[in-house]
N, C-alpha and C positions, 0 to 999 in steps of 0.2 A: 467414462471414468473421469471424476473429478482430483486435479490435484491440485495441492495449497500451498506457499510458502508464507511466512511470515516473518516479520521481525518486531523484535519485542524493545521496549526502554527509549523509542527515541524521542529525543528532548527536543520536541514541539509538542501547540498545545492541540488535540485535537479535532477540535474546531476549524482549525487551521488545515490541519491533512485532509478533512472531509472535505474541501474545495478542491483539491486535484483529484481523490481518488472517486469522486463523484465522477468525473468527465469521462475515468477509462469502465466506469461499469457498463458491460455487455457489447463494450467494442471488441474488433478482433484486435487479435494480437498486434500486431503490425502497425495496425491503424493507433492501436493506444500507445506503442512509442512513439510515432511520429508526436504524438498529440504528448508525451512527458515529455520531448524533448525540445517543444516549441512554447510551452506555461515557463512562465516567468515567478514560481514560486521557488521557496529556499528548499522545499520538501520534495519537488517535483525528483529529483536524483536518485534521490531514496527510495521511491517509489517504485521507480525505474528497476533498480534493483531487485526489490521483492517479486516484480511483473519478471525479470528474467530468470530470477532462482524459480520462480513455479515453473517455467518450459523446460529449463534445465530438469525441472523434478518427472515434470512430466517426462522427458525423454529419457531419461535413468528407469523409471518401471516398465516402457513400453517403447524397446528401439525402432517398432515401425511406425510409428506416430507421425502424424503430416504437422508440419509444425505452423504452415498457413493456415488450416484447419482450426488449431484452436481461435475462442476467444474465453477472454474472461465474465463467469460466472458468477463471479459475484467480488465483491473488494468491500471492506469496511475499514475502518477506523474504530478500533475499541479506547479506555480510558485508562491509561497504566497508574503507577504510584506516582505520589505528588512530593515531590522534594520542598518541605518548609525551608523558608529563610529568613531573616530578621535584618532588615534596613536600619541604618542609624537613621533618628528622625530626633525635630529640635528640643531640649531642654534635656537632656537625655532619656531622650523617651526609645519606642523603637517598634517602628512598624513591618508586620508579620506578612510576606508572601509568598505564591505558591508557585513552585514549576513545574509545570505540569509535561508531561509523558505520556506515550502513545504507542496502541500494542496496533501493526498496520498489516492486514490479512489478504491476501491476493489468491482466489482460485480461480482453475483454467479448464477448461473442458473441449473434446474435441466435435464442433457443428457435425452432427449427422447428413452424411452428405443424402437426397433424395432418391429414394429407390428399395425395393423391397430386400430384406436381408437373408 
């Protein structure tokens, strides 16, 4: 049983989140906190977040769930809406940039432990 948590609009760019949430794909659970809570990014927290809302989700469908047991199945980084802006720049001119946002997807699944079912 796979389950997912996500969060949507956060104002980093992409690019940027796909350095942390690279590191926790297909570790266990445990091991991928230890590991958000030791990166030195601004996004790592966040992360953290969506990684605990998935076991929490996970344990809301299924209360016998081994919560060591899981790891995460997959994690991405999608590209949310881009907020234009307009900088004052010289003669009164004015230069146009982008902030960009980020949809960050976290699923968890429980390892089949070895042995016939």
């Amino acid at each position: 049983m796979e389950v997912k948590a996500e969060a949507r609009h956060v104002r980093i760019s992409p690019q940027k989140a796909r350095l942390v949430v690279d590191m926790i794909r297909g570790a266990q659970v445990n091991q991928a906190r230890i590991t958000l809570r030791s990166v030195n990014k601004r996004i790592a927290p966040a992360v953290e977040k969506v990684l605990n809302s998935a076991i929490a989700n996970a344990q809301n469908q299924n209360e016998d769930i081994d919560v060591d047991a899981l790891f995460v199945s997959s994690a991405y980084v999608n590209e949310g809406p881009r907020q234009k802006r307009v900088r004052p720049a010289p003669m009164g001119r004015a230069y146009r940039y982008q902030r960009r946002t980020s949809h960050i997807v976290v699923k968890v699944t429980e390892k089949v432990r070895g042995g016939k079912a």
